[in-house]
N, C-alpha and C positions, 0 to 999 in steps of 0.2 A: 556486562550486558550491553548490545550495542541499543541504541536508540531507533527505534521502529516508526513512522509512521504511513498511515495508509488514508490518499484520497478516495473517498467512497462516496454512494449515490445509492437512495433507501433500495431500489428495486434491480442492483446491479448482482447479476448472477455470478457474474467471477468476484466479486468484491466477496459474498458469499463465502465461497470458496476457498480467496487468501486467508479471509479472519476464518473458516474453520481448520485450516491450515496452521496454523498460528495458535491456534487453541491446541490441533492435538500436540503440538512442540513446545510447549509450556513459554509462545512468545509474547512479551509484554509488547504492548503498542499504543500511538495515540493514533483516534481518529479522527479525520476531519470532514465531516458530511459539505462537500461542495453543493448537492444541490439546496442547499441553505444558507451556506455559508459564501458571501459571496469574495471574503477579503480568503480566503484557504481557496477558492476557485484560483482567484490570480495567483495564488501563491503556486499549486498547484502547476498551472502553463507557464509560470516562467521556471519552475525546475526540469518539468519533462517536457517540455514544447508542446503537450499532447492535451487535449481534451477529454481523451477518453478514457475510463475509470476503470479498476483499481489503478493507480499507482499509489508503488510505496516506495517510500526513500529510507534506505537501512543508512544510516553515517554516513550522508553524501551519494552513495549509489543509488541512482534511479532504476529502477524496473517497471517498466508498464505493462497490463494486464497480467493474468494467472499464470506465472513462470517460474512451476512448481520447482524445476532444475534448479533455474541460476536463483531464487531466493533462499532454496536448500544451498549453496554455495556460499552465498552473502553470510548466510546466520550459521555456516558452520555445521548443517544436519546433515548425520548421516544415513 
């Protein structure tokens, strides 16, 4: 199982989207609510350079925003 996890924000619609993404593919993940957390924010821009949420990092691969394709690609879905 590869190791999931996803920068999130309570009121982000695509964030949404990945975790119910995730749910219907039976994908484990950790969250980390950036807009609370302020040491997973930094963690968060120094992996994706980007500010802006969801990103998730599957084993090193970053993806930012809802990109149903390439995280179907990363986790193997067909």
């Amino acid at each position: 199982m590869k190791k999931v996890t996803i920068y999130t924000t309570p009121t982000c619609v695509y964030c949404k989207m990945t975790k119910a993404f995730f749910k219907e593919h039976n994908v484990s993940y950790e969250e980390k609510n950036v807009a609370e957390d302020a040491d997973a924010r930094r963690e968060m821009i120094e992996r994706s350079g980007q500010m802006g949420v969801p990103v998730v990092d599957i084993d090193g691969d970053v993806s930012v925003g809802f990109d149903k394709e390439r995280l179907s690609r990363l986790l193997n879905i067909k």
